[in-house]
C-alpha positions as a Markdown table, in Angstrom:
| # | Residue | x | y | z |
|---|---|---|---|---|
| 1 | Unk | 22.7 | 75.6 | -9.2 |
| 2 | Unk | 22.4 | 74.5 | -5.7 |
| 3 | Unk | 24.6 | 72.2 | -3.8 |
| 4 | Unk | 22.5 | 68.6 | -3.2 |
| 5 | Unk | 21.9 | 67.8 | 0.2 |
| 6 | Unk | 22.7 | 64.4 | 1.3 |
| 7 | Unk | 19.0 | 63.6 | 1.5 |
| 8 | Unk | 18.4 | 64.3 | -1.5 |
| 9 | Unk | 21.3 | 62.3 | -3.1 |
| 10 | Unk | 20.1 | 59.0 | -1.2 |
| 11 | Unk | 16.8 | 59.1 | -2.8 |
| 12 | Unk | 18.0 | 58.5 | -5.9 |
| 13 | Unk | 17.9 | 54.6 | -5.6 |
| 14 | Unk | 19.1 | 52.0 | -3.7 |
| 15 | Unk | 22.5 | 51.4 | -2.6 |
| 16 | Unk | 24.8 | 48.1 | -3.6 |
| 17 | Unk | 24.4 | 46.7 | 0.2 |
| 18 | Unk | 20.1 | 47.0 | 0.0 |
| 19 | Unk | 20.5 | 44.8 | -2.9 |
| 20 | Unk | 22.5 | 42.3 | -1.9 |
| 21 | Unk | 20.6 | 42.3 | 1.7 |
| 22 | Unk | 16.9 | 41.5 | -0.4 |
| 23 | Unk | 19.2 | 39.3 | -2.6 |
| 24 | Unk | 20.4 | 37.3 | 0.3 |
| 25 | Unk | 16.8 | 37.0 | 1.9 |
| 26 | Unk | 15.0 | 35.9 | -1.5 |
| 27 | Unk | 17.7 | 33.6 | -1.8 |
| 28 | Unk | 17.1 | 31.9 | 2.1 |
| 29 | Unk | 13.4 | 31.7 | 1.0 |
| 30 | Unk | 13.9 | 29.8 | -2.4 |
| 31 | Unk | 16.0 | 27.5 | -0.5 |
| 32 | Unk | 13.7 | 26.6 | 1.9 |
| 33 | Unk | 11.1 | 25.7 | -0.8 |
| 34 | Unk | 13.5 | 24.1 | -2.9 |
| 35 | Unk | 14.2 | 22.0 | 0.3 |
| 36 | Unk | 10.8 | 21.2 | 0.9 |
| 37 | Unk | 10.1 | 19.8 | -2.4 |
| 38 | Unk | 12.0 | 16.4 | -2.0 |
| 39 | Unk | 9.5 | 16.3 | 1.6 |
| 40 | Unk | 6.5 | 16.8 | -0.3 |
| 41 | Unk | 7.2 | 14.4 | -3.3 |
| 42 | Unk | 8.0 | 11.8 | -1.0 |
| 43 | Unk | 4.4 | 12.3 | 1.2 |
| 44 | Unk | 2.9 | 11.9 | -2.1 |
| 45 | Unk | 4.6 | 8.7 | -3.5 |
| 46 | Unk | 3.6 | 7.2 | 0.2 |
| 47 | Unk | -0.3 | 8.6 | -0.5 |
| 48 | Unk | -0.4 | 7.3 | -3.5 |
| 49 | Unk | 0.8 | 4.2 | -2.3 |
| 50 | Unk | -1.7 | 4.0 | 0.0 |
| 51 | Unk | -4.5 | 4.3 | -2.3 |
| 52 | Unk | -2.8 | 1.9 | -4.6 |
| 53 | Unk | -2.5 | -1.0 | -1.9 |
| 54 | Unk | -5.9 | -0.4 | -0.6 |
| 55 | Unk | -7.6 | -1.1 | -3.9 |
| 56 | Unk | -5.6 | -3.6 | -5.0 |
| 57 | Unk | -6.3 | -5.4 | -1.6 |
| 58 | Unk | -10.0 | -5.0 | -1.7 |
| 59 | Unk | -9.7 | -6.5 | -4.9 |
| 60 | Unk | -8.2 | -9.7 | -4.1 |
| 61 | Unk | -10.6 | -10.1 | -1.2 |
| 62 | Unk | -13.2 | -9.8 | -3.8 |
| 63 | Unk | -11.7 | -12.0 | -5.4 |
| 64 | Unk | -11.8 | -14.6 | -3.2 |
| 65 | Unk | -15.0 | -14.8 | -2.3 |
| 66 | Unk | -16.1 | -14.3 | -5.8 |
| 67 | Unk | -14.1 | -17.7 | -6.6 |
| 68 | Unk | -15.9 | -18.9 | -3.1 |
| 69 | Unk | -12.5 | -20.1 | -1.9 |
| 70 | Unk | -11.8 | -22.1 | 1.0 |
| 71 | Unk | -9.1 | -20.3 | 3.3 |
| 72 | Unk | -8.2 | -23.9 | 4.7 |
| 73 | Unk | -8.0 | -25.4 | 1.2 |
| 74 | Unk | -7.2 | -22.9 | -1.6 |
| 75 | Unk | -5.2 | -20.3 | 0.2 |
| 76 | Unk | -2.4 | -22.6 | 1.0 |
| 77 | Unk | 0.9 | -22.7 | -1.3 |
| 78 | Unk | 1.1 | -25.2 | -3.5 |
| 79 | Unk | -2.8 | -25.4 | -3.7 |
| 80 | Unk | -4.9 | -25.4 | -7.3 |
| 81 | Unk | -6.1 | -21.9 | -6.3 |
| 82 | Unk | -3.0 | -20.4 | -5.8 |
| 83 | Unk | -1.0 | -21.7 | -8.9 |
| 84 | Unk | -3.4 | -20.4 | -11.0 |
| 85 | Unk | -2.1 | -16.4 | -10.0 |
| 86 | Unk | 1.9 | -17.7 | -11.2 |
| 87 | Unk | 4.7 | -18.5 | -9.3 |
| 88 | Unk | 5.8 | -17.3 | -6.3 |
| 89 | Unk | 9.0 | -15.9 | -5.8 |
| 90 | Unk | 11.1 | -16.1 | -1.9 |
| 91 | Unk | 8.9 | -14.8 | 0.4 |
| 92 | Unk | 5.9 | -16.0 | -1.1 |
| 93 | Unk | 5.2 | -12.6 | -3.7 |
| 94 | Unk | 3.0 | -12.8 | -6.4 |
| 95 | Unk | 2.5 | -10.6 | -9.3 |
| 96 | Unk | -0.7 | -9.2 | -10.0 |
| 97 | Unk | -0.2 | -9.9 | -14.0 |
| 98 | Unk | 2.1 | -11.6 | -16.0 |
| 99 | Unk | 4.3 | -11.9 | -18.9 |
| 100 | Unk | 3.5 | -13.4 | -22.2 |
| 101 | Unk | 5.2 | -14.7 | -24.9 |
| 102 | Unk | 4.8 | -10.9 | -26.8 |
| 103 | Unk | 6.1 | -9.3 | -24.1 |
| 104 | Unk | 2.6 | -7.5 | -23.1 |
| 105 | Unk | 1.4 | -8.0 | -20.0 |
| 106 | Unk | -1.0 | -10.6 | -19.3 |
| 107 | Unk | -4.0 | -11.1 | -16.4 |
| 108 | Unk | -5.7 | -13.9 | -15.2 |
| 109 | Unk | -8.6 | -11.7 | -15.2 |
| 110 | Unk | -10.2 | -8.2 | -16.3 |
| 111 | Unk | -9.9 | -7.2 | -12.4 |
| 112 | Unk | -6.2 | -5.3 | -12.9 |
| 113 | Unk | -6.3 | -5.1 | -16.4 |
| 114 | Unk | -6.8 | -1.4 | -16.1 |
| 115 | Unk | -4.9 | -0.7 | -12.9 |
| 116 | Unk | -2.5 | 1.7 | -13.8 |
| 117 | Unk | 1.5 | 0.9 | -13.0 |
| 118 | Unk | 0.0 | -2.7 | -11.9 |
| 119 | Unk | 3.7 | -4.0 | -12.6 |
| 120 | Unk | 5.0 | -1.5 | -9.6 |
| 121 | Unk | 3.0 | -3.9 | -6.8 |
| 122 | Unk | 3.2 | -7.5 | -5.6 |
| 123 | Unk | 0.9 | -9.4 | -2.9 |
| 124 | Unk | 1.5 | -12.6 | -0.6 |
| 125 | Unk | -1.0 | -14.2 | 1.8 |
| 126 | Unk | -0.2 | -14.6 | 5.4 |
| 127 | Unk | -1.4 | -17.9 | 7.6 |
| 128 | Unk | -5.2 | -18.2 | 7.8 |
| 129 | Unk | -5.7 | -18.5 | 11.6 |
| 130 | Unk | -8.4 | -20.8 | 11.9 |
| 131 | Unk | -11.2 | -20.5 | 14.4 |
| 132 | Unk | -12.1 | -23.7 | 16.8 |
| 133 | Unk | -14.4 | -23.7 | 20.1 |
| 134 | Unk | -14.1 | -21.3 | 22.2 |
| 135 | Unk | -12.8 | -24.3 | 24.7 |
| 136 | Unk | -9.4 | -24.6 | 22.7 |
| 137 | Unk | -6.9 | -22.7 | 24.8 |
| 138 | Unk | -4.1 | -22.9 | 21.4 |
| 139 | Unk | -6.9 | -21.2 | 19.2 |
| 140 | Unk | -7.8 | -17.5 | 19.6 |
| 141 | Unk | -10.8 | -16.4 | 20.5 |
| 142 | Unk | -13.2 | -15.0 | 17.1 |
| 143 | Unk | -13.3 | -11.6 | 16.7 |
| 144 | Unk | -15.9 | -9.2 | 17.9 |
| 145 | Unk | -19.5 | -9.4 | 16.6 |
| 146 | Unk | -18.9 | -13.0 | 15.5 |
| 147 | Unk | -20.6 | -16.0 | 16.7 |
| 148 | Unk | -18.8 | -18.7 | 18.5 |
| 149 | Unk | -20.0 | -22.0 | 19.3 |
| 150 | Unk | -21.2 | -23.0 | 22.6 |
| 151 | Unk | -18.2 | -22.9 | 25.5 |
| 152 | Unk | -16.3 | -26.6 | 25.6 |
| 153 | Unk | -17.4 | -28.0 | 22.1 |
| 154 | Unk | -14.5 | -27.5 | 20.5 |
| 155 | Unk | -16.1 | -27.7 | 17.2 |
| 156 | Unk | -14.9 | -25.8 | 14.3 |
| 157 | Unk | -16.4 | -22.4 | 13.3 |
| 158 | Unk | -15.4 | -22.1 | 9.5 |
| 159 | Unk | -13.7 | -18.8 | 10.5 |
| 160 | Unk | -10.3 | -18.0 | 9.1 |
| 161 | Unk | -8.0 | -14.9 | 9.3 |
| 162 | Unk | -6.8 | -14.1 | 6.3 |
| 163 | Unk | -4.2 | -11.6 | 5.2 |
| 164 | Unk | -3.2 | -10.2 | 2.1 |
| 165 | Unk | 0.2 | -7.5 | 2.1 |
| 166 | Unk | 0.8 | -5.7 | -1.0 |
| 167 | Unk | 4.1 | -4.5 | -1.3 |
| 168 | Unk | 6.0 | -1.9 | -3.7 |
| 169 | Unk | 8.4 | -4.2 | -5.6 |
| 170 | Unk | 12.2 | -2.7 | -4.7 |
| 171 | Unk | 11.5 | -1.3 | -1.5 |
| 172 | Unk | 10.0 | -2.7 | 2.1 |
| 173 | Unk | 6.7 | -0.6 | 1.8 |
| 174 | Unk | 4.6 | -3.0 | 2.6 |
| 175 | Unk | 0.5 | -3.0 | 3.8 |
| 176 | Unk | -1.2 | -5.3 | 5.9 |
| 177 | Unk | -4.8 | -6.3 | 5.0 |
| 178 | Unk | -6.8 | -8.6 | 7.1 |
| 179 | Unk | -10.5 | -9.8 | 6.7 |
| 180 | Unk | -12.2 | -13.1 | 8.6 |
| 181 | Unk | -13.5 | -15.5 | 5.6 |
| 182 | Unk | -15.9 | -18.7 | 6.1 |
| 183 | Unk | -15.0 | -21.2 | 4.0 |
| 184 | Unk | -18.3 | -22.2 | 1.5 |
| 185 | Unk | -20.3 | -25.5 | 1.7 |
């Protein structure tokens, strides 16, 4: 028989270093996805978020004007309106439900009844800037595209800023959500 050729021998299969070379660059690859997972959960938490605050702030607008509240009257603490949505803990948060005597949650209304993880959020209303004459040089100016009365009257314009924030309960993710409201006659 004869003698092999070292050609020939090496075709035989890979050597101990080729493996451990692929080994070590599957490895660096796996790593980098395994280190972009934590990245990727944490975008989506924040999207979801989002989402979550944006309905849930539409919906308390809704509410409000649904209930024809008046921003000057009803959306201050301590008022009837308010009381009605519980207690408010430091820093003026509110829960969107509350707990009953059977330990289920509870809701003043259908509107989060549904709303899934409803317990994870809380809201608080910030100061409803209220609108005068366009002569008052404490008062802001309304915003674009609404009317304001004539220059030096000084009359009031039934315009408020109102904000609602939802917030994630346990952390400081918080939204800002403003709409102008005119309180009903």
């Amino acid at each position: 028989m004869p003698a092999r050729t070292y050609s020939q021998r090496r075709a035989r299969g890979m050597t101990l270093l080729e493996v451990m070379i692929a080994m070590f660059i599957f490895l660096v690859g796996i790593v980098g996805v395994l280190a972009a997972i934590p990245s990727g959960i944490h975008s989506a938490e924040w999207v979801i978020f989002q989402d979550a605050a944006i309905h849930l702030a539409h919906s308390k607008f809704g509410e409000f004007r649904r209930d024809r509240v008046d921003p000057n009257a009803d959306l201050i603490m301590g008022g009837a309106y308010m009381n009605k949505h519980g207690t408010a803990r430091p820093g003026g948060w509110r829960d969107f439900h509350y707990k009953n005597s059977s330990d289920a949650l509870s809701f003043d209304n259908e509107t989060y009844k549904y709303f899934d993880d409803i317990e994870r959020y809380e809201w608080r209303l910030e100061g409803g800037t209220q609108y005068v004459g366009a002569s008052s040089s404490e008062q802001p100016a309304p915003p674009a595209g609404c009317l304001a009365p004539v220059a030096g009257s000084g009359t009031d314009v039934g315009l408020y800023k109102v904000t609602v924030v939802i917030r994630m309960k346990g952390t400081s993710r918080e939204f800002r959500f403003t709409q102008y409201m005119v309180k009903y006659d």
